[in-house]
C-alpha positions as CSV (number, residue, x, y, z in Angstrom):
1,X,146.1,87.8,183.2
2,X,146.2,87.8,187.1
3,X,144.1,85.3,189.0
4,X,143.5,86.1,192.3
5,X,142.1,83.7,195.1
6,X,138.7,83.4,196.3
7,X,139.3,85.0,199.6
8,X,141.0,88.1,198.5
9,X,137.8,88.4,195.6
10,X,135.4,88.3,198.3
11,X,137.3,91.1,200.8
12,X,137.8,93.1,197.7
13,X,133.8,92.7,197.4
14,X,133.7,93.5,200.9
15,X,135.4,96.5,200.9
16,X,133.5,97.9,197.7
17,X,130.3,97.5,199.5
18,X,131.7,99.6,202.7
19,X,133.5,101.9,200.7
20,X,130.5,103.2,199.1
21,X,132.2,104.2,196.2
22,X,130.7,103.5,192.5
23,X,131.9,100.7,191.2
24,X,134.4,103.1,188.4
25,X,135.8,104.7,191.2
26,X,136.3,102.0,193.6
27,X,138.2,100.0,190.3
28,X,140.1,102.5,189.6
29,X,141.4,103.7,193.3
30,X,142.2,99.7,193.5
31,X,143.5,99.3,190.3
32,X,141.6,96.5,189.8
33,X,139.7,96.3,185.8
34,X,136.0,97.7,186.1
35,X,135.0,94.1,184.1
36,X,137.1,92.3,186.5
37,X,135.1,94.2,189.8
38,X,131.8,93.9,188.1
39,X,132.3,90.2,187.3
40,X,133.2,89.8,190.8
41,X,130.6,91.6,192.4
42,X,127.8,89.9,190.0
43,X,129.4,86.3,191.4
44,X,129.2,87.0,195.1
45,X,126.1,89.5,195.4
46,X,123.7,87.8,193.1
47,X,124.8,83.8,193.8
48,X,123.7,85.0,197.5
49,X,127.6,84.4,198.7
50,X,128.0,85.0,202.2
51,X,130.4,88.1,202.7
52,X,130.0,87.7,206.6
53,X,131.0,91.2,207.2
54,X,128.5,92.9,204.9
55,X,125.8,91.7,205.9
56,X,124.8,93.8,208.8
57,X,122.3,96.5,208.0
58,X,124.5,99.2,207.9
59,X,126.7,97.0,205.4
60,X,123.8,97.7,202.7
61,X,123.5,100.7,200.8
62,X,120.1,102.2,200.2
63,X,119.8,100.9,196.7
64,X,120.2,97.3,197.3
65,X,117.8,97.6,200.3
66,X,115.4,98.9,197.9
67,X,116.8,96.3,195.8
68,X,115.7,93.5,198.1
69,X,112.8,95.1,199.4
70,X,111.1,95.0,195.6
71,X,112.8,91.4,194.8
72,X,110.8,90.1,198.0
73,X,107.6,92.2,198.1
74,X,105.7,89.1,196.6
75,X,107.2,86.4,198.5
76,X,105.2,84.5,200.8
77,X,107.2,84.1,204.3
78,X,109.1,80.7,203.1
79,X,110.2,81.9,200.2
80,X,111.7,85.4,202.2
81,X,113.0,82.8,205.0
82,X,114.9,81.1,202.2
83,X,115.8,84.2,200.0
84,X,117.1,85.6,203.3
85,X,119.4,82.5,204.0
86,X,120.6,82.6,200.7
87,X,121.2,86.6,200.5
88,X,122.5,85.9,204.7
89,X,120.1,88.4,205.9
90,X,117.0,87.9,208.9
91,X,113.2,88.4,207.2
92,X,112.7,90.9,210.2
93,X,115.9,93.5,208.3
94,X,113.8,93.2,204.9
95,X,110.6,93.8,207.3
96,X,112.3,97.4,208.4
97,X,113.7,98.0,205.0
98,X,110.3,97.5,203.7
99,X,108.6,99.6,206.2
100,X,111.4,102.1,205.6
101,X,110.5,102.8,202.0
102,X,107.1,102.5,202.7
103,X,107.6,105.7,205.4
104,X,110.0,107.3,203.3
105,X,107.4,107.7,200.9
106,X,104.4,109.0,202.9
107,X,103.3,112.7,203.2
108,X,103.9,114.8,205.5
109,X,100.5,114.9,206.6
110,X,100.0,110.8,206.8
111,X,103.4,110.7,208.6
112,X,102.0,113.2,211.2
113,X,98.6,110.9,211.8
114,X,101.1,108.1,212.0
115,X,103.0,109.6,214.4
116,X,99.7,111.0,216.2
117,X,98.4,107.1,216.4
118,X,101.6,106.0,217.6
119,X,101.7,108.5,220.7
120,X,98.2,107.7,221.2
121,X,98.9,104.0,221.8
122,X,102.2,105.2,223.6
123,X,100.2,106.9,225.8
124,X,97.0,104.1,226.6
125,X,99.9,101.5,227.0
126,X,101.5,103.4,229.9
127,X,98.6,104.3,231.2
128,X,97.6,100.8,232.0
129,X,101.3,99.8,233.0
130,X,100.3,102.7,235.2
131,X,97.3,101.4,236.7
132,X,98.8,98.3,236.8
133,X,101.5,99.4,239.0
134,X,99.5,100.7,241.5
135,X,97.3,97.7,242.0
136,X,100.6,96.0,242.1
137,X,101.7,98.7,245.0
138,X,98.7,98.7,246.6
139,X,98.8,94.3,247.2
140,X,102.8,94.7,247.9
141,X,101.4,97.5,250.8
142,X,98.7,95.4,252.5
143,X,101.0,91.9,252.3
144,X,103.2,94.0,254.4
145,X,100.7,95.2,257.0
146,X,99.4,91.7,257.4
147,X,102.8,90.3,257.9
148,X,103.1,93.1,260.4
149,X,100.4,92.3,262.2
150,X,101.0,88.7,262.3
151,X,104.2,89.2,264.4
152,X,102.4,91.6,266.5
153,X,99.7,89.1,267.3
154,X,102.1,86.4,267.9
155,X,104.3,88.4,270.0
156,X,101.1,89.1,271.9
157,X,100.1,85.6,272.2
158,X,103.8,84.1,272.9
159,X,103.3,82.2,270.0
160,X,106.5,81.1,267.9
161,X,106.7,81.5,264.4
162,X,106.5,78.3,263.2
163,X,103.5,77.0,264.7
């Protein structure tokens, strides 16, 4: 019986999870005993090990966001904070994957009114940035014409600036 060390266990873990292979078929392109790999992947995945690498959200495959997304769906914000620490995740990832699955399973007339809503308050926000800007424009203008003015007059008067 080999024993292999920690480290290699965990980039072997690694690279099954960014191979996207089953596990049958990653074990047998590694040579590596399918008990072996499962063991493996039960001890790092499910003890919440980090595997720094595969943790980014493209590191995760669609079934073990779904995955997470149903193990945290009654967890009060703590206990996601710590699930996430343990699992090396941020709360606002499961947030998206959450909202993912929840979008992924609308119809295709509730994602059209979503989308509507969305370009609705797309459109009031730049509207105001809008207005907003032109206020903005219109202050910036009359500063000027007053500072203008101001060294016209004292050029008129023969009064230095710093008086």
């Amino acid at each position: 019986m080999k024993h292999y060390p920690e480290d290699h266990k965990q980039a072997v873990i690694r690279k099954l999870l960014e191979s996207g292979l089953s596990l049958r078929q990653f074990a047998k392109q590694e040579s590596i005993n399918l008990s072996t790999l499962y063991s493996w992947q039960n001890k790092y995945l499910t003890a919440g090990v980090c595997l720094a690498d595969s943790h980014s959200s493209d590191g995760w495959s669609p079934e073990q966001k779904f995955s997470i997304v149903l193990e945290t769906v009654a967890l009060n914000e703590i206990e996601l904070s710590q699930y996430c620490r343990e699992k090396g995740l941020y709360p606002e990832q499961v947030k998206e994957w959450k909202q993912s699955c929840i979008t992924g399973n609308q119809t295709q007339a509730q994602q059209r009114k979503q989308l509507a809503q969305e370009r609705k308050a797309d459109h009031k926000r730049i509207k105001e940035l809008e207005r907003e800007l032109k206020r903005k424009d219109a202050a910036l203008a009359e500063t000027a014409a007053l500072l203008v003015l101001r060294k016209k007059l004292n050029a008129y008067w023969g009064e230095d600036e710093d008086s």
